[in-house]
N, C-alpha and C positions, 0 to 999 in steps of 0.2 A: 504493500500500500504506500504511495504518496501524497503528500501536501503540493496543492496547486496555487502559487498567487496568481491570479491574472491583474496584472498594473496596469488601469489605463489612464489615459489622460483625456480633460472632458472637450466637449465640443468645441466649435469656432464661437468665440465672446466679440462683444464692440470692441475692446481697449483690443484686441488680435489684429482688427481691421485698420483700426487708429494705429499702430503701430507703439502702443502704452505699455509701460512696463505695468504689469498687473498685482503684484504681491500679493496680498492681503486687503485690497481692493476690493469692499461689499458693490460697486459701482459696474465692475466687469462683468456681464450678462451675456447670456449665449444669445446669439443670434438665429433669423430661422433658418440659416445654415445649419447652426450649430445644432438645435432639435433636430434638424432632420439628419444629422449625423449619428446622434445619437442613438436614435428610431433603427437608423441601418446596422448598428454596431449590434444592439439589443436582439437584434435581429438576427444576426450572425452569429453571436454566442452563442444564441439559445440551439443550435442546430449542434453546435460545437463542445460544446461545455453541459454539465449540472451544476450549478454553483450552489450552496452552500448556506453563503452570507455575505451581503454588500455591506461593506465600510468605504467611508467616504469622506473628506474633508468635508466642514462645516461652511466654508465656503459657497454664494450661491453658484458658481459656472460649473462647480462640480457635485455640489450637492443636488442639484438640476439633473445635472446628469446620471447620478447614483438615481435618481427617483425615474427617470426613463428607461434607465436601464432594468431597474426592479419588475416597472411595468408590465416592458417585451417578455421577462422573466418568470412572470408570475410569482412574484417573492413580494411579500405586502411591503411598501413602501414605510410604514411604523418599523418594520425590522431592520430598515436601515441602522447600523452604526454610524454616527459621527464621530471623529476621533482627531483632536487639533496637533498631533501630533503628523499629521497628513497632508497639513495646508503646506501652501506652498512657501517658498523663502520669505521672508522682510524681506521688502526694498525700502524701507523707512520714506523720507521727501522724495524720494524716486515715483514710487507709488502715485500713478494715473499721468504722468509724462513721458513723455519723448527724449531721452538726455542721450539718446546715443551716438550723435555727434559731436557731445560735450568734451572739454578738456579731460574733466574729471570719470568719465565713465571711459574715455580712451584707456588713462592711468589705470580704474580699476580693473579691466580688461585685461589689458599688461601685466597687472602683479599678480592676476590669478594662471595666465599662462605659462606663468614665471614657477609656480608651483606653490605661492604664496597667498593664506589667507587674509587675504586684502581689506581692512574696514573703513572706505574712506571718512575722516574726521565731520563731522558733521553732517553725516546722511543717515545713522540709524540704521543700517543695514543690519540681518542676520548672519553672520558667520559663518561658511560651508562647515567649519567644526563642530557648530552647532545643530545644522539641519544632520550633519551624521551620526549626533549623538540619540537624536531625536526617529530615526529612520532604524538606529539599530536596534532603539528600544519597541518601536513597533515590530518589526518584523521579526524578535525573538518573543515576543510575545503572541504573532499572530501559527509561528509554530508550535508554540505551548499549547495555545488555548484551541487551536483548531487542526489538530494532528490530523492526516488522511481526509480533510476535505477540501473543496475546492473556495478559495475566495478571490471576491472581487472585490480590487479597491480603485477608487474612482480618483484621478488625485490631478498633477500637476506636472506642468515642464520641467522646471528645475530641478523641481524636490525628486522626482522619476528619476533621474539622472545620478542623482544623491542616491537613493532606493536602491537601484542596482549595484552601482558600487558595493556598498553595505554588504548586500547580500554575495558578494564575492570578496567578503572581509578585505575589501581594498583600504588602505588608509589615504590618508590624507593627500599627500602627492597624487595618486594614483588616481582619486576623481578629479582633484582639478585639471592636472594633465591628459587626462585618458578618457575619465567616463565622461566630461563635460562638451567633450569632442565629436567620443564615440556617437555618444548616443540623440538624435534627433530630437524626434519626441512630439511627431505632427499632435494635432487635435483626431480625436476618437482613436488613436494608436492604441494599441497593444504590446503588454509583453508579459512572459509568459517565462515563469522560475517554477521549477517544480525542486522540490526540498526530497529527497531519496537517503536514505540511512544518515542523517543529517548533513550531508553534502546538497548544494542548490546551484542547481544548473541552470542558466539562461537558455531557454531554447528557443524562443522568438523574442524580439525585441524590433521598437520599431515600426510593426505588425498593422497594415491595414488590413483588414477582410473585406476583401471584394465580392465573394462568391462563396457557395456550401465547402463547409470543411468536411470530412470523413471523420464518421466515429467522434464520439462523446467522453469529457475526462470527468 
């Protein structure tokens, strides 16, 4: 028997289109893009997957999404979990702008490349230190509490990024150099760790579903 996470990340929101850094932003809302992403995703799981139990940041683009997807699912939307350990990074003043032509966002850009947890002075930002302390405690706990089943958690770009690393007990260099790179992380994406005699294996990542998968996990 194995543990399934399926990580997704939620639909196309306005601040997506706006080109806004979104953080912790109650302001970013899925668009009817983004539902109807969702619709297709919900859609495609359910052919593919039995899930379990949806957790889901508290956040609404993806708490949206966690309840769309329950829908397609047939999993009562009350069963959702919420769990703020899920939301996506602080962008502190960054949060609902544009700065990515900024001086200051080139530099923080730079120091994270560099291999370096970057805080620039007066932005309030979260720490990837921190989003990885917080991703590890989730995701040893969602092995604890939910051995041999399948879950779905609804979450976020960055924080996804941060998540998989985690789960390949990478440290610190390792995601900002590697998994911050690696990993994309469109809207309605998938990815897919399955946990096997406590080894966890990324086997999809990235994942749109376009069409029926074969066979049920």
């Amino acid at each position: 028997m194995t543990t399934t996470i399926l990580l997704v990340r939620h639909g196309e929101t306005n601040f997506n289109l706006e080109g806004k850094i979104q953080g912790h932003s109650t302001e970013s809302v899925l668009t009817p893009k983004g539902i109807q992403g969702g619709n297709k995703l919900g859609e495609a799981l359910k052919l593919s997957y039995i899930v379990d139990i949806i957790i889901s940041s508290d956040l609404p683009r993806a708490a949206d999404t966690a309840k769309i997807l329950a829908d397609k699912l047939n999993i009562p939307r009350d069963s959702i979990i919420y769990d703020q350990r899920v939301r996506e990074m602080y962008r502190g003043v960054w949060e609902g702008n544009c700065p990515y032509n900024s001086n200051e966002w080139k530099v923080f850009e730079k120091k994270l490349n560099q291999g370096v947890d970057y805080a620039p002075e007066g932005i309030n930002i979260e720490s990837y230190t921190s989003a990885m302390k917080r991703s590890k405690s989730l995701f040893d706990d969602l092995i604890l509490q939910y051995k041999n089943k399948t879950i779905l958690v609804s979450s976020h770009g960055e924080i996804n990024k941060v998540f998989l690393g985690v789960s390949q007990n990478h440290n610190i260099q390792e995601v900002l150099l590697n998994d911050r790179k690696k990993y994309v992380q469109q809207n309605c994406c998938i990815n897919e760790i399955i946990i096997d005699n406590g080894s966890a294996c990324i086997t999809k990542a990235d994942y749109l579903i376009t069409g029926r998968q074969n066979g049920k996990r």
